[in-house]
C-alpha positions in Angstrom: -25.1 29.2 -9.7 -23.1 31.6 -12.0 -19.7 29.8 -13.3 -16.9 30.8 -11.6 -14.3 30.5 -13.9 -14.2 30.6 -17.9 -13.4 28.0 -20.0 -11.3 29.4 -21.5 -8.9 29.7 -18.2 -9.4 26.0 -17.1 -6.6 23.5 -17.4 -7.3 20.0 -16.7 -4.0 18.1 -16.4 -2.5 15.2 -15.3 1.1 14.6 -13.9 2.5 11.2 -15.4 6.2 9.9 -14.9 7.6 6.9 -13.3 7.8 5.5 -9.8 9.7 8.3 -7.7 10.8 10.6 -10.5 8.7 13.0 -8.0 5.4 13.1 -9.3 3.4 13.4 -5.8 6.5 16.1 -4.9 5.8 18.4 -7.6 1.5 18.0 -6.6 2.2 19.1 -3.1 4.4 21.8 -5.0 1.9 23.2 -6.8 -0.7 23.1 -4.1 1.2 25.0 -1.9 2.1 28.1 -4.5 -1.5 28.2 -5.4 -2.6 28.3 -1.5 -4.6 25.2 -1.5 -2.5 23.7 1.6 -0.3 26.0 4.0 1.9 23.5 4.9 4.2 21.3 2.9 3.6 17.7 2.9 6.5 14.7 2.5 6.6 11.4 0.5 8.9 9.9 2.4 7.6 10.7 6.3 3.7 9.7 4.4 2.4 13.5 5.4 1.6 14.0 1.3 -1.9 15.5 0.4 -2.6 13.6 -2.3 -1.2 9.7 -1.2 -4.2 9.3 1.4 -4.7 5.4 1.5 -2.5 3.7 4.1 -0.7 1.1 1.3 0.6 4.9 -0.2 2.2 6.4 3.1 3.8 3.4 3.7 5.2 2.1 0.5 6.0 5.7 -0.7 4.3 5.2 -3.9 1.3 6.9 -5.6 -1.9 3.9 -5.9 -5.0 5.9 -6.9 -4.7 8.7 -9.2 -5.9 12.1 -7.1 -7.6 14.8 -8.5 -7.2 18.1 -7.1 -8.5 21.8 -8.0 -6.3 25.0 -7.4 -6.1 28.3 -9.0 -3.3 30.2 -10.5 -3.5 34.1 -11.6 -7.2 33.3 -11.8 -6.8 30.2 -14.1 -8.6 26.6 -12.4 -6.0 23.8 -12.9 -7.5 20.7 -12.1 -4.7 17.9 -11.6 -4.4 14.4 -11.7 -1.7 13.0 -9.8 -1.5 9.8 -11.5 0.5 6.3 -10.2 3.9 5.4 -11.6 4.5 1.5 -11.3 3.5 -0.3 -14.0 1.1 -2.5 -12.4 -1.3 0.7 -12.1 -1.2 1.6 -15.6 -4.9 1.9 -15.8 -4.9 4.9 -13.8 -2.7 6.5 -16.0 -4.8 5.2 -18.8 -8.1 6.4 -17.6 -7.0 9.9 -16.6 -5.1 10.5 -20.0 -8.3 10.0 -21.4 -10.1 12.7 -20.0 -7.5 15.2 -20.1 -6.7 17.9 -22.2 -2.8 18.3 -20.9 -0.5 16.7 -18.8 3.2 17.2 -17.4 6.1 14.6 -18.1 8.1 14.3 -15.1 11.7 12.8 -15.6 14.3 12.0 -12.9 17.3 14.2 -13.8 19.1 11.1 -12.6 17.6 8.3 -14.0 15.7 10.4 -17.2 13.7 8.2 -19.2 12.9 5.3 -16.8 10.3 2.3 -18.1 7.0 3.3 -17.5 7.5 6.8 -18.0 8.4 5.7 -21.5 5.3 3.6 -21.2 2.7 6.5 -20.4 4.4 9.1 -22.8 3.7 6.7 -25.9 0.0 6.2 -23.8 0.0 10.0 -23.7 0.5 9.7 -28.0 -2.1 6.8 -28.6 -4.4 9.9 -27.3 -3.2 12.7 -28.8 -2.7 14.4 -25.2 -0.2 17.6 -25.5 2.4 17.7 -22.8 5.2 19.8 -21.3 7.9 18.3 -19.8 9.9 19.1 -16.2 13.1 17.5 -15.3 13.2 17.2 -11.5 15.3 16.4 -9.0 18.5 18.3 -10.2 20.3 18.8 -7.2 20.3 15.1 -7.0 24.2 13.6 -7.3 24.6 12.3 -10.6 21.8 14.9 -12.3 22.3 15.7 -15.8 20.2 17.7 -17.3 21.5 17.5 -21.1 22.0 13.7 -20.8 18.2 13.6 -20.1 17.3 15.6 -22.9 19.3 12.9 -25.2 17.6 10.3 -24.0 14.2 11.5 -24.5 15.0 12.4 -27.7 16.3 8.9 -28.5 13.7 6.9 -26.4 10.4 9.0 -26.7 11.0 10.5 -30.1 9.6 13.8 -29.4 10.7 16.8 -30.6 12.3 18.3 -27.2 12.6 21.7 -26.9 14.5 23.1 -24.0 13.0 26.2 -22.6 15.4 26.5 -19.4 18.5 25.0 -18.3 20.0 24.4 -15.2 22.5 26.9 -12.9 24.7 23.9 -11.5 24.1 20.1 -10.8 23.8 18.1 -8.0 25.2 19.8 -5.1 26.3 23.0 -6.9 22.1 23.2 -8.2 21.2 27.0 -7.1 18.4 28.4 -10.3 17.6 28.1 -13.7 17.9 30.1 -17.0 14.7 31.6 -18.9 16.1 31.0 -22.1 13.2 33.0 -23.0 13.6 36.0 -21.0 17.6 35.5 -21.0 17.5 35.7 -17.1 18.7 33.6 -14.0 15.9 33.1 -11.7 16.8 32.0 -7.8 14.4 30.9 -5.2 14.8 32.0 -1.9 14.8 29.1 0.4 14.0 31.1 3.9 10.5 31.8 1.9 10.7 27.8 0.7 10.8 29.0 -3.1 8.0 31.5 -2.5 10.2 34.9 -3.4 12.0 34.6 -6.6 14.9 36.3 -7.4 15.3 37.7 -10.9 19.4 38.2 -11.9 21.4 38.3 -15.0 22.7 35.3 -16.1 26.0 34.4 -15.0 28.7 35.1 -17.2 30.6 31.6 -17.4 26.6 30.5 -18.5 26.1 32.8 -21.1 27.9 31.2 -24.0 25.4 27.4 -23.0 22.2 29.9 -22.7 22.6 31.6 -26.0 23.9 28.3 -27.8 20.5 26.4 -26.4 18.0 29.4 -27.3 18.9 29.6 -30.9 18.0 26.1 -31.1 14.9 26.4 -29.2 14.0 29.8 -31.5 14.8 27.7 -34.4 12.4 25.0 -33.6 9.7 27.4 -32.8 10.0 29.3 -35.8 9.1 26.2 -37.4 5.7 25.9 -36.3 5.0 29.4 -38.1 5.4 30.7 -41.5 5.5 33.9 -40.7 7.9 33.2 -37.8 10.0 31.2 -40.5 10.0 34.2 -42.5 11.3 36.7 -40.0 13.7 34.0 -38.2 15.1 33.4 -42.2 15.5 37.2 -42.1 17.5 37.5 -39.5 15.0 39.0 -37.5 14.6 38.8 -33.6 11.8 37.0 -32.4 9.4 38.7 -29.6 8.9 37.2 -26.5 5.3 36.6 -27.2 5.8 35.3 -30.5 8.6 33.2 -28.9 5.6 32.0 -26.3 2.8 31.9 -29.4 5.0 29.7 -31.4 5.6 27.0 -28.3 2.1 27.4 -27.4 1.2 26.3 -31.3 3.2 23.6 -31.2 2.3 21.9 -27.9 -1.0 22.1 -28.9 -0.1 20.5 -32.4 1.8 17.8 -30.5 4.4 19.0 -33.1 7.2 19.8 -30.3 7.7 19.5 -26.3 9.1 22.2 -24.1 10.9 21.1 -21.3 11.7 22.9 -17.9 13.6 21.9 -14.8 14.0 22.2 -11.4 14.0 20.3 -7.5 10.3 20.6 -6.3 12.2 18.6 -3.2 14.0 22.1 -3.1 12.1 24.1 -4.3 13.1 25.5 -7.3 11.3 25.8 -10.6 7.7 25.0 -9.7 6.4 28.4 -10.1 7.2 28.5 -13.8 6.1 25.3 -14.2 2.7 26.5 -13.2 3.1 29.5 -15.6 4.2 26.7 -18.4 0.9 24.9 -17.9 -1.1 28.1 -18.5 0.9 29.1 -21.7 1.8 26.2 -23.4 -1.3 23.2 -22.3 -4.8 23.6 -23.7 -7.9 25.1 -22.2 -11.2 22.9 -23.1 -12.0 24.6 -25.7 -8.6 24.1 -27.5 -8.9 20.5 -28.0 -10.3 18.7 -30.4 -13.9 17.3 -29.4 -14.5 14.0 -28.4 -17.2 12.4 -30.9 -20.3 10.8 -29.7 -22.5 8.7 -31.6 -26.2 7.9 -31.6 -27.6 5.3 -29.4 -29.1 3.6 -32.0 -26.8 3.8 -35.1 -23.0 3.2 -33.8 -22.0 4.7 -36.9 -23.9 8.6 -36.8 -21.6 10.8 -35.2 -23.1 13.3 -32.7 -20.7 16.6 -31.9 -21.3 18.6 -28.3 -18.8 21.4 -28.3 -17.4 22.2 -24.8 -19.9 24.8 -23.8 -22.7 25.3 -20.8 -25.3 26.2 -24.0 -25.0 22.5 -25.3 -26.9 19.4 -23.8 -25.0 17.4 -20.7 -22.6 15.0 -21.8 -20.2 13.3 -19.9 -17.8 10.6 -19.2 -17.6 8.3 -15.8 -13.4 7.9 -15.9 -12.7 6.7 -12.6 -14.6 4.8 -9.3 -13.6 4.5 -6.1 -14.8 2.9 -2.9 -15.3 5.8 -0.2 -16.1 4.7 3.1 -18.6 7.6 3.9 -20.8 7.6 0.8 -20.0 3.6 -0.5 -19.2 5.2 -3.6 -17.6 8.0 -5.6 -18.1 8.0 -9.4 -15.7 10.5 -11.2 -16.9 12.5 -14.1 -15.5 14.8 -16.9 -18.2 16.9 -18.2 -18.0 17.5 -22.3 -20.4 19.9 -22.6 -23.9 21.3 -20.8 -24.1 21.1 -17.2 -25.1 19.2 -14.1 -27.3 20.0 -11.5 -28.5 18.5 -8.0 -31.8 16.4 -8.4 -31.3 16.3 -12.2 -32.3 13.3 -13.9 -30.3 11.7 -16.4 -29.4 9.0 -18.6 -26.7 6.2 -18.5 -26.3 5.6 -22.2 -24.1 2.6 -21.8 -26.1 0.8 -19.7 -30.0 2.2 -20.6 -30.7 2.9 -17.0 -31.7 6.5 -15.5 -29.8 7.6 -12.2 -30.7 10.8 -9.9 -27.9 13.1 -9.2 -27.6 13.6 -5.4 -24.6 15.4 -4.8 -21.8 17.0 -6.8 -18.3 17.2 -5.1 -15.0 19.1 -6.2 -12.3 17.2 -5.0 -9.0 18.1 -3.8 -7.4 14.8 -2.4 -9.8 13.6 0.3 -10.9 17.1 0.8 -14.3 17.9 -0.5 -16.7 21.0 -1.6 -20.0 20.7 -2.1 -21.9 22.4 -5.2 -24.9 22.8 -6.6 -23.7 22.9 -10.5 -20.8 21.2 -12.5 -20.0 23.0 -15.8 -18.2 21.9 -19.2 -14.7 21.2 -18.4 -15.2 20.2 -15.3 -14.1 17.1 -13.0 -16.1 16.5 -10.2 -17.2 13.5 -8.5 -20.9 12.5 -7.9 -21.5 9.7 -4.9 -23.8 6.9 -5.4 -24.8 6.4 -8.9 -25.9 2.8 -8.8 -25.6 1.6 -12.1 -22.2 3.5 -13.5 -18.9 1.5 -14.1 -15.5 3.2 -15.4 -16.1 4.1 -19.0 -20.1 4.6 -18.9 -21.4 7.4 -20.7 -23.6 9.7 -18.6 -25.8 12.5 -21.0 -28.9 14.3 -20.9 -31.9 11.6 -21.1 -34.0 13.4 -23.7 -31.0 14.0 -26.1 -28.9 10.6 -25.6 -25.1 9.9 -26.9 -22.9 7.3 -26.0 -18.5 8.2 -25.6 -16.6 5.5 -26.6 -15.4 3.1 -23.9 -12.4 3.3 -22.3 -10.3 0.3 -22.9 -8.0 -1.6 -20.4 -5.6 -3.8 -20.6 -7.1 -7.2 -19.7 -5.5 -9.0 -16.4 -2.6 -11.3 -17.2 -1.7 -12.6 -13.6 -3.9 -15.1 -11.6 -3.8 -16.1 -8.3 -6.3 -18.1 -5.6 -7.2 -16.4 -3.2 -8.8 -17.7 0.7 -10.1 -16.4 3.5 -8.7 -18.1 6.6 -12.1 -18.8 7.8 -14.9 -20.1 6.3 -17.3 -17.6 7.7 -15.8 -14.6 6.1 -16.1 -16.5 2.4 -19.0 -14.2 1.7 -17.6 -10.9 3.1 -14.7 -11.6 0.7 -16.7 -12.2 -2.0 -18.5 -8.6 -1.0 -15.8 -7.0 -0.8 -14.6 -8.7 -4.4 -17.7 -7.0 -6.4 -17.2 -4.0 -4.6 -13.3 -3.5 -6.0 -14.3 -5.0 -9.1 -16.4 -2.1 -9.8 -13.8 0.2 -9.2 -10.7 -1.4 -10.4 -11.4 -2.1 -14.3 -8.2 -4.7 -14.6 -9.5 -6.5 -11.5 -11.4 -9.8 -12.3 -12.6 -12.6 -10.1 -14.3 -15.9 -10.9 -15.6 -19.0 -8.7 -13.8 -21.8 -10.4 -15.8 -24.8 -10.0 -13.3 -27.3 -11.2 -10.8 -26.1 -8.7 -12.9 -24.8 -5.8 -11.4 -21.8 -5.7 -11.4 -18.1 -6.1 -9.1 -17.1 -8.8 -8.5 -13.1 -9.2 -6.5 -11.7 -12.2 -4.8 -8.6 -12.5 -2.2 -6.8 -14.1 0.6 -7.7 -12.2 1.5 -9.0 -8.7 1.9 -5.7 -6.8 -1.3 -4.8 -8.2 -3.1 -8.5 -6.4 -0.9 -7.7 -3.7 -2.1 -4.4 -2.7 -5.5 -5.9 -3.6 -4.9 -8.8 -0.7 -3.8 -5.6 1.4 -6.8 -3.4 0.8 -9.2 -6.8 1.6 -7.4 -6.7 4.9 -7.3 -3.2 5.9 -10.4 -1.7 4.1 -13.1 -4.6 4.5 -11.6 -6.4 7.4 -10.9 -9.7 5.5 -8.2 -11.4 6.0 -6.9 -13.5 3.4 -4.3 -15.6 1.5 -2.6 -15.7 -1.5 -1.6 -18.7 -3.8 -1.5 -20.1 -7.1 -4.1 -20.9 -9.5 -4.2 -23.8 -11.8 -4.3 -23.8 -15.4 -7.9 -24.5 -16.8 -7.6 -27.2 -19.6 -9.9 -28.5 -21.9 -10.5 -32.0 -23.5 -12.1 -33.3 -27.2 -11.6 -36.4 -29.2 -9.4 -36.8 -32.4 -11.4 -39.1 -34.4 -15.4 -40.1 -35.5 -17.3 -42.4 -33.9 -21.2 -44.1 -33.8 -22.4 -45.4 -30.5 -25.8 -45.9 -29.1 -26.6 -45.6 -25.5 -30.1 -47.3 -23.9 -32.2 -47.1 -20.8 -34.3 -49.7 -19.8 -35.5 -49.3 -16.0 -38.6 -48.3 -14.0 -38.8 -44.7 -12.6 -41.1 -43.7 -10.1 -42.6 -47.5 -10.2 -43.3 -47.0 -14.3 -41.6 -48.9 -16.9 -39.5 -46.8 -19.6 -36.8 -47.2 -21.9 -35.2 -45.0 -24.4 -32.3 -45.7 -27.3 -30.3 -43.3 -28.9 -27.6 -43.7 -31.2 -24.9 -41.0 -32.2 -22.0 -39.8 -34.4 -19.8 -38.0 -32.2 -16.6 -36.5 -34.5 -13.9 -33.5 -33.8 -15.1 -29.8 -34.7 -13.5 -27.2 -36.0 -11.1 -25.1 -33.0 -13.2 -22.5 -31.2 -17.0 -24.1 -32.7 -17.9 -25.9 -29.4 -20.5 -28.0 -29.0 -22.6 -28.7 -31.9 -26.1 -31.1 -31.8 -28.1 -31.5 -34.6 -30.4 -34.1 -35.4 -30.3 -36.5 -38.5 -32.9 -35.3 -41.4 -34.7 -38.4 -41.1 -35.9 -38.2 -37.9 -38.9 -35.9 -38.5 -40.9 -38.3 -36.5 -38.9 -37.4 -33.2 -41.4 -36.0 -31.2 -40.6 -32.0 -30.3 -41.0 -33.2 -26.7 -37.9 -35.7 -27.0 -35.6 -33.4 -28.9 -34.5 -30.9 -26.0 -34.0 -33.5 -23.7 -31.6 -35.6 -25.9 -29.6 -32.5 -26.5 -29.6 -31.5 -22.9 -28.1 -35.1 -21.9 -25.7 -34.4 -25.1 -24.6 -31.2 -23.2 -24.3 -32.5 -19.6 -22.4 -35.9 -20.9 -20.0 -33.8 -22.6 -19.6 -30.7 -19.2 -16.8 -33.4 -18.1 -14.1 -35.2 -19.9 -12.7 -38.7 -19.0 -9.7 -36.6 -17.2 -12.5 -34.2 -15.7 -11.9 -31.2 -17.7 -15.1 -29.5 -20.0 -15.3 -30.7 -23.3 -15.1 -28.3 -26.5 -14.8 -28.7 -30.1 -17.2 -31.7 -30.8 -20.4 -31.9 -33.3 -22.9 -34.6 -32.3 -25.4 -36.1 -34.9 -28.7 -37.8 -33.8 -29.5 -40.6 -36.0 -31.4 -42.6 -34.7 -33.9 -43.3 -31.6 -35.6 -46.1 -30.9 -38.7 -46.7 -28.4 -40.9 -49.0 -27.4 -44.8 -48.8 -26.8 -46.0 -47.3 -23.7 -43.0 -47.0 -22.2 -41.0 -44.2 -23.5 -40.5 -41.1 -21.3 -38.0 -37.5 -21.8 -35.7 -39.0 -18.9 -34.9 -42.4 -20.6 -34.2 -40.3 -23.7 -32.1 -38.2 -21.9 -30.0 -40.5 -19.9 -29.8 -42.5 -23.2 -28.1 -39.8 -24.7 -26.3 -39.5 -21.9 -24.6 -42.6 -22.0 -23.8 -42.9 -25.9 -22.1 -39.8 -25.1 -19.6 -41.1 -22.3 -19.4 -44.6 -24.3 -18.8 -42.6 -27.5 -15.7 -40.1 -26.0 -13.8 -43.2 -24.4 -13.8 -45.0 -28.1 -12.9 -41.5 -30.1 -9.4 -41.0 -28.4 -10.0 -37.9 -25.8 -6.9 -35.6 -25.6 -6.0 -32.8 -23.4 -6.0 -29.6 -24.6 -4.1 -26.3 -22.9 -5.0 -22.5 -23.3 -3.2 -20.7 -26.1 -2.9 -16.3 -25.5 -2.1 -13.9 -28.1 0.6 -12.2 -27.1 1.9 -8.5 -27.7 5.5 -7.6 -26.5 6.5 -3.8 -27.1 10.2 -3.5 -26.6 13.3 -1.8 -27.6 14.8 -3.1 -30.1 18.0 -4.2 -28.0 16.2 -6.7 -25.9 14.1 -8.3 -28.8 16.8 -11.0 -29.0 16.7 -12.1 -25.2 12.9 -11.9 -25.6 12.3 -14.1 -28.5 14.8 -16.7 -27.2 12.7 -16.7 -23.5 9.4 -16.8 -25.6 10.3 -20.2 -27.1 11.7 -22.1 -24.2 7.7 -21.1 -23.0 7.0 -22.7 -26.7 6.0 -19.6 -27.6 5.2 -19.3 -31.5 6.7 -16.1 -32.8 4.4 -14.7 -35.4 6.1 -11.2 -36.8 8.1 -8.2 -35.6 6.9 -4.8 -36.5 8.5 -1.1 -35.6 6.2 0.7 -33.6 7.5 4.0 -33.4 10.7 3.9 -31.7 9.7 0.6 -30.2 9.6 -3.0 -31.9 6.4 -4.8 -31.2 6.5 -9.0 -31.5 3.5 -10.9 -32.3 3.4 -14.3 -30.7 1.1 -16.7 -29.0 1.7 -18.8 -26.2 0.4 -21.8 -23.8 -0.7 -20.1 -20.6 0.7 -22.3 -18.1 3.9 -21.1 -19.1 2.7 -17.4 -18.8 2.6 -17.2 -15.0 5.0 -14.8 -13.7 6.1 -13.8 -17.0 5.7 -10.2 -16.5 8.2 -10.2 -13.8 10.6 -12.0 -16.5 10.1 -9.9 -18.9 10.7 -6.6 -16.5 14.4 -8.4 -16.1 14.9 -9.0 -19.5 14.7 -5.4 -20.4 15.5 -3.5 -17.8 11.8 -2.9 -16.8 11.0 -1.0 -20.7 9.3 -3.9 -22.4 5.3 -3.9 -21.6 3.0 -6.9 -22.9 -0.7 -7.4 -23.1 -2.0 -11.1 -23.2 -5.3 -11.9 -24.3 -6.8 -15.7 -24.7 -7.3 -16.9 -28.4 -7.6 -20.6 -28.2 -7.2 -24.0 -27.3 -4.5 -26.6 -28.4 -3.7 -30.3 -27.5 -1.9 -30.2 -24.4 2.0 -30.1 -24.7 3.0 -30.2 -21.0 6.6 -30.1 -20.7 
């Protein structure tokens, strides 16, 4: 099967922004211009195409990212409609990955809101180039040039204005091609489809012709030559004007911003132009290096052509109920056909390709062939997670891994009948595998089953999808923290069995030296250099009773942090046996703990706070009434970034804190580092 469009007209972007800035508006937008739907869809009455889970239509908010495939003037955009509360970061994070471009949507109310502050910097750690639209102008209180301040201040890009409003709020009507020097109107009987080309009002001219020499100046920057001709007084050309932005939003050296009301329909058709222009094609960006299977540090290049071998990464995962599974896919190079063999790098294991889907939403096309540049989705790979590297088996690589944030919020979680415990636990795996910031664990000490995530919408919806998805209902409450115990001084103490077993005599002695290890070196058995006549046969079961003794504390909680010396047995003719000598050991150990002052001890996370610098005060002052330990402050761009650690018991529910203390622009990541005697307030 021929390819159907060139590389070199493929844009694969992604549409980031925070919760109901319009990102899912401006999707359905687009679709409809480029004739992949025919009718409009609505957010708020939950008829959008790309919000197709239930939890979406009714809470009005965008879950799992959607990829869609439309064309435009014979380019392929491939789009990812990405989630804007913060508790579904990892969305964002895995699409930005795999893109080549993406849009910035901003409120023209609210302008730079939290997280879309979080995925722009998101959008820097990975070098994605981006445009920017400000939507939602005929909103009351709009203001187009208060936006632009603010994401100059907040997002430290270099914003370049490439249209500006006609009006505000109710008075909203077009926008001005600064490039062109036209007023552009969209004719609402046609819903935007007909646009009206007009000169630009007089009382505008004086703001247009003040805002292009700004933008002409920053583009001639980009240039020399354009530097040269701009110093000279010279006029720029259109096309050099659109050269020198294209340039420098593929340099990440500035940001053009256009506006609009996708509600109203105004301003999406440029946008669409803007993404052809301005965002890469595959072959624009710079190639992501692969390295050899066996020697991490031998770089392996596959440009982003059909001619190279198949390379690809697995970005995304997601529970379908018709095929069990869909694993998504960006294709680096070669290609992909049906029945092809290849390899999973990351996990060693071949898989069989069955099916390839393009996906628009929950629409799907079958093909025979997936090209470079490509996103498509192949349905039941059985041994490929989110961030596996999927290549051609006879000329292996392996992508780096995507990282996620690890889950900071735990809750228990209980079916309300005991005989759907092992649906739920099912069910668990099953989102697991697609949800990389979605853990679970059986805790023994407690009984329970503790899930952590990223935040508590995020274990919320979770709770929901268990529910609706997999029929199983359950509960929600809160987990308890796991402590440790270990003992704060040496001691020697023996420990003997003498009684019959199975009708035999046997008896056993041990004595050990049980003293406090170093923090994080566990549990440590060695045996005394004298005791070269311990038979081999006795040794592994004296450390094995060592071990068991020491599973629980005198409070009940594992031990850690203790070195145990053999140094002596002691026997007695025809009677000794691997159980006494276990059990021995055994019970020197529990005899030993009680004498060498047990303690409690609590987990201790590393902590990573990125904040403006405003709220760093508040934050630090919250930190230690958690007896938080502050550990620096460094500038991170335009943000401040506090290094800390802190007792996890006093972490629960932070991240809803924290969201108050700053006004929702403060993100954290928590990991665990160690444990400390217990300071329970």
């Amino acid at each position: 099967m021929p390819r159907k469009t060139d590389l070199s007209l493929m844009r694969n972007i992604g549409i980031m922004a925070h919760i109901d800035a319009g990102k899912t508006t401006t999707t359905e937008r687009i679709l409809f211009y480029t004739g992949n739907i025919h009718r409009i869809g609505s957010v708020d009455d939950g008829t959008a195409f790309t919000d197709y889970m239930e939890q979406e239509k009714e809470r009005g908010i965008t879950i799992m990212s959607a990829a869609v495939s439309c064309f435009w003037h014979n380019n392929q955009i491939n789009i990812i409609d990405t989630p804007g509360h913060v508790d579904f970061t990892a969305e964002v994070q895995r699409s930005l990955r795999v893109l080549d471009g993406a849009i910035g949507v901003f409120c023209g109310v609210g302008g730079v809101e939290p997280q879309s502050e979080t995925v722009w910097h998101q959008a820097d750690m990975y070098h994605v180039p981006r445009i920017a639209y400000i939507n939602k102008m005929d909103r009351m209180g709009a203001n187009f040039y208060r936006v632009i301040d603010m994401m100059k201040s907040r997002l430290g890009a270099n914003i370049v204005p490439v249209q500006i409003p006609i009006g505000d709020y109710d008075t909203f009507e077009g926008i001005i091609d600064l490039i062109r020097m036209k007023a552009l109107y969209f004719d609402q009987e046609s819903s935007g489809t007909e646009i009206i080309e007009k000169e630009i009002p007089e009382h505008y001219i004086e703001k247009a012709s003040e805002m292009r020499a700004i933008m002409i100046e920053k583009v001639s920057e980009i240039d020399d030559d354009l530097v040269m001709k701009y110093l000279d007084g010279n006029e720029l050309s259109i096309e050099e004007i659109e050269a020198g932005l294209r340039k420098g939003t593929l340099e990440s050296k500035l940001v053009p911003v256009l506006t609009g009301s996708s509600l109203k329909n105004i301003g999406v058709q440029p946008l669409i132009d803007a993404v052809i222009k301005y965002l890469p094609s595959p072959n624009e960006v710079k190639y992501l290096p692969g390295y050899a299977i066996d020697d991490i540090e031998k770089e392996i290049i596959r440009k982003p052509s059909d001619d190279e071998y198949f390379s690809a990464l697995a970005f995304k995962l997601i529970t379908d109920p018709h095929v069990k599974k869909l694993v998504f896919i960006r294709v680096y190079s070669g290609t992909l056909k049906i029945g092809q063999m290849i390899l999973n790098s990351t996990t060693g294991k071949r898989e069989r390709i069955q099916k390839i889907m393009l996906m628009s939403a929950k629409k799907r096309e079958e093909v025979s062939e997936a090209f470079a540049g490509d996103i498509v989705a192949i349905p039941d790979l059985r041994f490929t997670r989110t961030g596996d590297t999927l290549c051609d088996d006879k000329h292996p690589l392996i992508y780096e891994k995507i990282d996620f944030a690890e889950p900071v919020i735990n809750q228990s979680i209980e079916t309300k009948t005991l005989a759907d415990q092992d649906k739920l636990l099912e069910a668990l795996n099953r989102l697991v595998e697609e949800d990389p910031t979605l853990n679970y664990k059986n805790d023994e000490e407690s009984g329970q089953i503790i899930i952590s995530g990223v935040g508590e919408l995020h274990l919320e919806i979770i709770a929901d999808r268990l529910n609706r998805e997999f029929k199983v209902p359950v509960k929600l409450g809160k987990p308890q923290v796991s402590y440790r115990e270990t003992i704060t001084k040496a001691v020697i103490q023996s420990g003997m069995f003498d009684k019959p077993i199975n009708g035999k005599n046997t008896y056993g002695e041990v004595v050990l030296k049980l003293e406090p290890g170093n923090s994080g070196s566990g549990i440590n058995v060695t045996f005394d250099l004298g005791l070269d006549k311990i038979p081999a046969l006795y040794r592994q079961p004296i450390e094995t009773g060592v071990r068991e003794a020491l599973s629980l504390g005198p409070n009940g909680y594992p031990m850690i942090d203790i070195k145990v010396l053999v140094q002596d047995i002691k026997t007695e003719d025809q009677k000794q046996n691997e159980i006494a000598f276990k059990i021995a050991a055994s019970i020197a150990v529990k005899d030993g703990v009680r004498k060498a002052s047990p303690i409690l001890m609590e987990p201790f996370c590393d902590l990573e706070i990125i904040s403006p610098e405003e709220y760093t005060g508040d934050i630090i002052a919250d930190l230690s009434s958690r007896r938080g330990k502050i550990e620096r402050i460094e500038p991170q761009g335009t943000m401040q970034a506090i290094k800390s650690q802190a007792p996890l018991s006093e972490m629960f529910g932070y991240v809803t804190k924290l969201r108050s203390a700053s006004q929702g622009r403060a993100v954290y990541t928590m990991t665990f580092s160690h444990y400390e005697p217990a300071g329970i307030k």
